[in-house]
C-alpha positions, -999 to 999 in steps of 0.1 A, spaced: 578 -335 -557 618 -336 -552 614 -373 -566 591 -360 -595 620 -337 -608 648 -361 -599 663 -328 -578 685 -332 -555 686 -298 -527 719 -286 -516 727 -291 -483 723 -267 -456 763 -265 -448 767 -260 -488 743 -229 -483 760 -219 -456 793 -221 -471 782 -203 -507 765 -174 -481 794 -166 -467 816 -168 -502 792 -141 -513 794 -119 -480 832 -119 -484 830 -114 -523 807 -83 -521 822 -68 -488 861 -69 -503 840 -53 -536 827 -25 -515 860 -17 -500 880 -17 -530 847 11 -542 851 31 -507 893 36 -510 887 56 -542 864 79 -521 871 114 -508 846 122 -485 811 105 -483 777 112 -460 757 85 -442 723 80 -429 716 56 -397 683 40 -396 680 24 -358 647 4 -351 637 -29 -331 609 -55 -346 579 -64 -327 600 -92 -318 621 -74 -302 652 -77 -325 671 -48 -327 690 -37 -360 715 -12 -376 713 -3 -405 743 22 -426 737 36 -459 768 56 -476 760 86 -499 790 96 -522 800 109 -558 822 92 -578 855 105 -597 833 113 -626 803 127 -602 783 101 -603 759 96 -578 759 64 -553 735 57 -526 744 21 -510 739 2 -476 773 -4 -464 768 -20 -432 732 -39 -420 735 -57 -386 715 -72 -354 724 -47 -325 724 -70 -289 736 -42 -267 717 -16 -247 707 10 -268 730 38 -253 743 65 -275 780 52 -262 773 15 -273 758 30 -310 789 49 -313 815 20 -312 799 -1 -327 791 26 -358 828 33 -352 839 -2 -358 823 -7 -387 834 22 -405 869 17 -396 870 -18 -408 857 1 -443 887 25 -438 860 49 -445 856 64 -408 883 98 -417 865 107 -447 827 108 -435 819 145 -433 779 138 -420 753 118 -407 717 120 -413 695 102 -386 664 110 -371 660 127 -337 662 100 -313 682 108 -281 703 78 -286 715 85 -323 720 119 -313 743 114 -283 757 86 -309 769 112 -329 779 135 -307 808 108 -293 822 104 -331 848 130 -346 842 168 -338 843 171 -374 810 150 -384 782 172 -384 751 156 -377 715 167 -400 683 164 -392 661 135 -410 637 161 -428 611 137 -436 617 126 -397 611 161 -389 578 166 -414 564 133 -398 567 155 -365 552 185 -375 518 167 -390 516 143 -360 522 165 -330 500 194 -343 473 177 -352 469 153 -332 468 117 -352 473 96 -322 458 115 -290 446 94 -264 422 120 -245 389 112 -252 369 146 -246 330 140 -247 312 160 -271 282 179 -251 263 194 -285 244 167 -299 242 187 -333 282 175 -338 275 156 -366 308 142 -360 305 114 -329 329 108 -303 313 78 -296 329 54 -323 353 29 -315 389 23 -326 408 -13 -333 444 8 -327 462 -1 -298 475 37 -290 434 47 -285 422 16 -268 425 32 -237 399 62 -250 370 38 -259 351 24 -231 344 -18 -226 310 -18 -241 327 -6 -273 351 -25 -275 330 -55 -270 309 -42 -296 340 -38 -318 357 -68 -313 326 -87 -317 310 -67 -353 345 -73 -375 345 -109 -384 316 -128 -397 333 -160 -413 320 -182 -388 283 -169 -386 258 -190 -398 227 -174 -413 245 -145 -424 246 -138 -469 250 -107 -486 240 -101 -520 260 -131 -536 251 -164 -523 281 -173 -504 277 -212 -510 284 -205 -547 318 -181 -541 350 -197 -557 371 -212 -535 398 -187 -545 378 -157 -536 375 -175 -502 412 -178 -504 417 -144 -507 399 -133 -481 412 -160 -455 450 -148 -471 435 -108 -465 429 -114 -431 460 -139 -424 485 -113 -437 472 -83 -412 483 -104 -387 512 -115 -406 526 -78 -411 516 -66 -368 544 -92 -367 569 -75 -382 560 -38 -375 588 -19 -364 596 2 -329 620 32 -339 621 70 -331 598 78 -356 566 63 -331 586 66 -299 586 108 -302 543 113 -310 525 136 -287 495 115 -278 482 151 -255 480 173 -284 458 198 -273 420 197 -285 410 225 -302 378 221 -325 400 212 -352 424 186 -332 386 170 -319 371 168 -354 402 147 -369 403 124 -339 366 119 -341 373 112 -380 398 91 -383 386 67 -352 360 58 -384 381 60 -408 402 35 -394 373 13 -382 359 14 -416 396 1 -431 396 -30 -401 358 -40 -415 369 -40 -449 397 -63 -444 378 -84 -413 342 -86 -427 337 -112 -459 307 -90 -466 317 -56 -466 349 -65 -483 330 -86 -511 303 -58 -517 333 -29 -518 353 -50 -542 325 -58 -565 315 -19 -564 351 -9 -571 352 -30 -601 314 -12 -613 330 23 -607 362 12 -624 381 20 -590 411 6 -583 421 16 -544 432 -2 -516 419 8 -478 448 -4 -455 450 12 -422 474 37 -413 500 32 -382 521 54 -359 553 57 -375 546 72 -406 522 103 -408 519 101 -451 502 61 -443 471 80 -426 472 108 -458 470 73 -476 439 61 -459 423 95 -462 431 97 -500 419 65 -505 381 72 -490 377 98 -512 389 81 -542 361 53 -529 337 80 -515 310 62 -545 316 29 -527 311 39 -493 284 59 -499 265 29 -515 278 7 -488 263 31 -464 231 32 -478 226 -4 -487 236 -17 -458 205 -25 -448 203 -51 -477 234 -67 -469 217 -93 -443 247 -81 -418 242 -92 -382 226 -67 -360 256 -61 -341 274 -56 -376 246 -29 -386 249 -10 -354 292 -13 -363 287 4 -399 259 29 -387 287 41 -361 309 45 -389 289 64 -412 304 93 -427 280 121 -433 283 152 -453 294 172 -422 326 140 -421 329 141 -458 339 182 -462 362 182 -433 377 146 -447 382 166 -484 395 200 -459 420 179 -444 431 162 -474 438 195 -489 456 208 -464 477 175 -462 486 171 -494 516 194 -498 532 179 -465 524 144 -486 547 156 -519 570 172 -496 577 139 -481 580 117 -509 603 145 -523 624 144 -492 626 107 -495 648 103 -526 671 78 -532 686 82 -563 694 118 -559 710 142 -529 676 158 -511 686 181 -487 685 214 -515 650 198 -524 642 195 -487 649 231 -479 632 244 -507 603 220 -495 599 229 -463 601 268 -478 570 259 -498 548 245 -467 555 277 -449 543 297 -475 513 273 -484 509 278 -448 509 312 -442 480 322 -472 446 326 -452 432 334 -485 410 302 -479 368 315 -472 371 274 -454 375 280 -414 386 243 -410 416 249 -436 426 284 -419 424 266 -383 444 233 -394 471 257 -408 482 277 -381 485 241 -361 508 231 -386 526 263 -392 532 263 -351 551 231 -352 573 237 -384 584 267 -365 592 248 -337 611 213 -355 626 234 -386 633 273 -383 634 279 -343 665 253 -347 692 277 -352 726 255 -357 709 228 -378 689 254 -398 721 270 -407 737 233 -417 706 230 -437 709 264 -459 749 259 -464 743 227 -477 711 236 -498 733 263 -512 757 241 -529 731 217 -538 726 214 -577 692 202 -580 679 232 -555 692 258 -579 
């Protein structure tokens, strides 16, 4: 092909040379910026790569002489040390010196990791450190409801419509699921290779890109477990939350939930017969599983099963017609939801949402969110507090989550009172 176009590629020490032009062009750019600064805020992002690559990562918040608003990364780096708060803190201290920008930060925003906070504790006396609210919202969701528990409490009333007995492809709950199910499991997701096997298209006959897509779908899960990250954000989840009816109904629900997002992605047939239903009920959703370190990517999953409820449904009761292996039939009769799994799905999604908006509105990045944040978290309590619901499930799921934004937000004194003085002086919050 380089012969076809008569290209010639630049060298590899030519890149490298025009790599580090631009490094040096931008950096004495951002400098030249930063001296015209007063004062500016910063937010450390800390986190290590299922490769175990660590990084650093600095992003400056500041106004302008004209109060405009900038939000930039000012420093992004591999971190080779230990991970002590002492080793963060040089190194954060290095950088921002070599900015001349260290005398003018007045505060950091990073989430509640012991190492970032003893971090910032061992800079000047006058950088106040702020919570991470949406770190904080992730907390209150997760550790009160109990996304990731690892007990697995066997249900004694066989009138539960909701099963302990299905199986789970996460990691965190492998230990929960005994070896027969896990056989089953690992054994009822794939059926590329099985010969015998047709759903309701003649697979001979598929395009070859169709094939291509499904070969690419099931490539690129294990394409993205590559680069899944390890931060604070999965390293501070209660997998013992306590099991109260509630807590045992969502892990019972979401251990199908999340087996019925690893079929559609590992099973040609499932996936073919829920992307030719989407397109006949003109729906347009994605089911993608949800992981540790962000709560709002399991509200994601949930949102999108009731958006495809028609699907599944049909996929439920067709799936007898879908010439699935037997082991694959036992796999999606495990799975089914039910009525009973379908209202407490639609309960929980309810109750959910406003923790949802109140993290995307936390997570702003073209505009200051701590007055939005306050004022968020403000809302939640109230939503909260209102038992006027006649719906047990939604009464019971909000005292679990009222308990814990007690415990991350208001029962923090000092950093409450940071949060209000800033909120106070925010614009957008008024």
């Amino acid at each position: 092909m380089i012969y076809f176009l008569d290209y010639i590629p630049p060298h590899r020490n030519q890149v490298s040379n025009n790599l580090k032009r631009l490094y040096d062009f931008y950096l004495t750019a951002l400098k030249e910026q930063l001296q015209d600064i007063d004062y500016i805020g910063l937010t450390f992002d800390f986190w290590t790569s299922r490769r175990s690559v660590s990084f650093l990562c600095i992003t400056g918040h500041w106004f302008d002489d004209k109060w405009g608003y900038f939000s930039k990364v000012i420093h992004f780096s591999s971190f080779h040390e230990r991970h002590a708060g002492f080793n963060i803190s040089r190194s954060v201290k290095e950088k921002l010196e070599s900015l001349g920008i260290y005398h003018k930060v007045v505060a950091i925003t990073c989430d509640g990791g012991e190492n970032l906070v003893s971090a910032c504790s061992q800079l000047d006396g006058s950088i106040k450190r702020i919570w991470c609210c949406t770190h904080r919202l992730h907390l209150v969701v997760i550790n009160s409801l109990g996304f990731w528990n690892t007990e697995n409490k066997i249900d004694n009333n066989p009138n539960n419509c909701l099963t302990t007995e299905i199986t789970t492809t996460t990691t965190s709950s492998s230990n929960v699921i005994s070896n027969n199910q896990q056989e089953l499991m690992d054994t009822s997701l794939s059926d590329e290779n099985e010969t015998g096997i047709i759903n309701n298209f003649n697979t001979n006959e598929r395009s070859e890109a169709e094939s291509a897509t499904i070969v690419n779908d099931e490539s690129s899960d294990d394409e993205q477990n590559l680069d899944l990250i390890d931060d604070n954000w999965s390293g501070n989840i209660d997998t013992n939350v306590p099991t109260t009816n509630e807590v045992e109904l969502i892990m019972d629900l979401l251990k199908k939930c999340r087996v019925i997002a690893t079929l559609s992605k590992k099973s040609s047939i499932v996936s073919n017969f829920i992307r030719t239903n989407q397109l006949l009920f003109k729906l347009n959703r994605t089911l993608n599983k949800d992981c540790k370190s962000r709560w709002n990517s399991t509200f994601i999953l949930l949102d999108a099963l009731i958006d495809l409820k028609p699907v599944m449904m049909k996929l439920f009761n067709e799936k007898r017609t879908l010439n699935l292996r037997r082991v694959q039939l036992d796999k999606l009769t495990m799975i089914e939801l039910n009525n009973e799994d379908w209202d407490f799905l639609s309960s929980l999604h309810s109750v959910l949402k406003p923790f949802y908006w109140g993290t995307v509105m936390m997570s702003g990045k073209n505009y200051p969110s701590i007055g939005l944040a306050y004022h968020a978290v403000h809302k939640i309590k109230h939503f909260c507090t209102n038992g006027n619901s006649s719906n047990n499930h939604i009464k019971e799921l909000k005292k679990l989550l009222l308990t814990k934004l007690y415990t991350y937000f208001f029962d923090d004194i000092e950093q409450f009172q940071y949060f209000q003085r800033h909120a106070f002086f925010d614009p957008a919050a008024k």
